[in-house]
FIVEXVO-464490 format. One record per residue (C-alpha): z, y, x; residue number from 1. Coordinates in nm, 3 decimals, decimal comma, m for minus. Layout:
Z:Y:X:NUM
...
END
This chain:
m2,944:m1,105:1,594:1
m2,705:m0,781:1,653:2
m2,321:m0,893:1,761:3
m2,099:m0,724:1,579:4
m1,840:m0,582:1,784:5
m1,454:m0,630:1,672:6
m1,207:m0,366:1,793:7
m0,964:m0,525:1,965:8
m0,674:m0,307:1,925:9
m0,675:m0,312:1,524:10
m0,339:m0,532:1,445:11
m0,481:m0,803:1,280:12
m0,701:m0,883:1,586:13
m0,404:m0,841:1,829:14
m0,192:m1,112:1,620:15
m0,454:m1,321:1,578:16
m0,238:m1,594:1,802:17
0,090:m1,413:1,694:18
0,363:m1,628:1,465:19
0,354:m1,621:1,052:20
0,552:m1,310:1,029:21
0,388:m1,118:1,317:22
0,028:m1,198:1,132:23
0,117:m1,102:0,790:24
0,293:m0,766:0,879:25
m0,027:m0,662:1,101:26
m0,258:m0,729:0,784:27
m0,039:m0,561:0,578:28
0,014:m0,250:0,778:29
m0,382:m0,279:0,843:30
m0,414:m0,222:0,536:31
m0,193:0,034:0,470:32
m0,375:0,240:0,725:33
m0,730:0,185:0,566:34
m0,528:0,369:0,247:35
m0,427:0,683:0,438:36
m0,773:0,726:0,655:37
m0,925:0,723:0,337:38
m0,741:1,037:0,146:39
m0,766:1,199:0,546:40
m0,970:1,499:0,561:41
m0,972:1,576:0,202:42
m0,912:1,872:m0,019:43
m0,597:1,808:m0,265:44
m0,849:1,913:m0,566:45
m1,128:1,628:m0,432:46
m0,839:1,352:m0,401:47
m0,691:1,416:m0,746:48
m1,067:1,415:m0,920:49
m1,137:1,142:m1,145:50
m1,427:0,957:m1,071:51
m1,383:0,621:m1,289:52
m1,319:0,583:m1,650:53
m0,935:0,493:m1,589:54
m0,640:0,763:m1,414:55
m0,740:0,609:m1,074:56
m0,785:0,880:m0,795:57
m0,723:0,886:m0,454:58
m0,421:1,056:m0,452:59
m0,295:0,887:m0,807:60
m0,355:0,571:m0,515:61
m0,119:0,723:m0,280:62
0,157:0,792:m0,530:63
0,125:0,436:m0,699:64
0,111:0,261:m0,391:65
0,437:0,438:m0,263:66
0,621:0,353:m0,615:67
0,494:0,003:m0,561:68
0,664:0,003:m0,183:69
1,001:0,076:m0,297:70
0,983:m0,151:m0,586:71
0,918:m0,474:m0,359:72
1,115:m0,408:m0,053:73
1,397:m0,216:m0,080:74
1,509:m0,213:m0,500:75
1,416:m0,528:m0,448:76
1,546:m0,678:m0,143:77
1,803:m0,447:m0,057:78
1,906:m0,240:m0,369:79
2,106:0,070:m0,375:80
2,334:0,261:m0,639:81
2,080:0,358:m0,940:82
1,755:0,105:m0,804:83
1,606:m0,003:m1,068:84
1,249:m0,272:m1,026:85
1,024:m0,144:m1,229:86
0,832:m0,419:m1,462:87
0,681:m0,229:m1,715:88
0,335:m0,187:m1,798:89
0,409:0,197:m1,871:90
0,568:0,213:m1,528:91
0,259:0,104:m1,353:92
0,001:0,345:m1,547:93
0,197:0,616:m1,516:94
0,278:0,539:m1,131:95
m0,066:0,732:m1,099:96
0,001:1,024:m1,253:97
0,007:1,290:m1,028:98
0,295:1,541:m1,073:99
0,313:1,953:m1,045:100
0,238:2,025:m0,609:101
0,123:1,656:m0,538:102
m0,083:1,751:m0,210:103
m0,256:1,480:0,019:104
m0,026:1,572:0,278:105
0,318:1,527:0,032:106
0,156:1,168:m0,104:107
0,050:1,101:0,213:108
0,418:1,135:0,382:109
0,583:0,970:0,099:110
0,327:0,710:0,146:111
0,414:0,632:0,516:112
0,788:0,692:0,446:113
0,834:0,458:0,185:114
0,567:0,218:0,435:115
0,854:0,303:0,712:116
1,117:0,191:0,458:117
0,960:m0,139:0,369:118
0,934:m0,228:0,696:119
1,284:m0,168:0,792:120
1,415:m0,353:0,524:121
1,180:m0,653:0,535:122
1,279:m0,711:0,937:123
1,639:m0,796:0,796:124
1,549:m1,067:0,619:125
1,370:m1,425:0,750:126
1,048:m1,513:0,591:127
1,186:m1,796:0,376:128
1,495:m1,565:0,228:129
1,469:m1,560:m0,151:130
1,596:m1,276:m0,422:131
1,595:m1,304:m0,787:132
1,293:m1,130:m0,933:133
1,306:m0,998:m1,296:134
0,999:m1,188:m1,408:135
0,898:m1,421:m1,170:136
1,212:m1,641:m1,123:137
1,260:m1,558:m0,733:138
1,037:m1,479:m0,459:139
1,040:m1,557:m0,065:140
0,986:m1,266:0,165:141
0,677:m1,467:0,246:142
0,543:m1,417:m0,133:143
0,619:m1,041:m0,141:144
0,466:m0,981:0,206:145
0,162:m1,215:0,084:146
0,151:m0,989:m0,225:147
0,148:m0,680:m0,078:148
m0,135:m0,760:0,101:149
m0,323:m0,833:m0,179:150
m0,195:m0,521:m0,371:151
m0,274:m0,246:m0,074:152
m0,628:m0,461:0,012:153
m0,715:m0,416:m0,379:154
m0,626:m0,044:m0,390:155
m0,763:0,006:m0,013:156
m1,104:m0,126:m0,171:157
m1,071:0,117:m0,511:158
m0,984:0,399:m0,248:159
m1,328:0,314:m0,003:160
m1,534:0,325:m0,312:161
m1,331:0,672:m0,470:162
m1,412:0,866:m0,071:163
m1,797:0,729:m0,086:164
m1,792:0,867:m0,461:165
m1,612:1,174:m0,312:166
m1,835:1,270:m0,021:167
m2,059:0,987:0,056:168
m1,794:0,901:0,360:169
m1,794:0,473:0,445:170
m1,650:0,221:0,597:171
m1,324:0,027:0,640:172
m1,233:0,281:0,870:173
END
């Protein structure tokens, strides 16, 4: 039997004795990652082509995923003049739209801004702080960080299957 080697400076591995907090931010920005190193290297025509039935591309993924970091962090957590949390089904389908001059590098930037954004907002708050949520009641920090995990893993997946589809390229990584 072949061991499988685990590198041990991907986040997830180095908090693997860390606290709550310290565990799910490295699996969330794990995961972020695995987004952008899949749109890396490609042509803004080959991330914008459509490849599945639905608007789903890789840089529709990019522009969606972005939307979907502002909604649940800061117009969420820490709202400004004229936030508004998007709920509506309409938002979300056309979140992937891609507009006039959307490049990989512009979706990709926006991407890790509104990534760097999260992040600085979500280290204000503990864990267990709660905000009123438009459908859902109210939600921890825990549940949104939880969440957003499973959001960016889902779409992380849909983008490794949209690159092999693209240009045969693999992997998690």
């Amino acid at each position: 039997m072949t061991e499988i080697s685990i590198d041990p400076t991907l986040g997830p591995v180095l908090a693997r004795t860390g606290d709550e907090r310290a565990v799910l931010e490295s699996f969330l920005d794990f995961h972020r990652s695995v987004v952008l190193r899949k749109v890396r290297g490609l042509s803004d025509v080959d991330a914008a082509r459509r490849l599945v039935p639905s608007a789903t591309t890789l840089a529709g993924l990019l522009r969606h995923l972005a939307l979907v970091e502002r909604n649940w962090f800061p117009c969420l957590l820490a709202p400004g003049p004229g936030d508004v949390y998007l709920t509506s089904e309409e938002d979300a389908a056309t979140s992937f739209v891609l507009a006039p001059g959307d490049t990989v590098e512009h979706l990709a930037a926006g991407y890790e801004q509104a990534c760097a954004r999260s992040r600085e907002v979500a280290a204000r708050f503990d864990l267990d702080h709660v905000v009123p949520h438009p459908q859902l009641g109210e939600v921890s920090l825990r549940w949104i960080l939880v969440h957003m995990i499973e959001e960016t893993a889902r779409h992380a997946g849909q983008a490794d299957i949209l690159r092999e589809l693209t240009d045969g390229r693999t992997g998690t990584l």
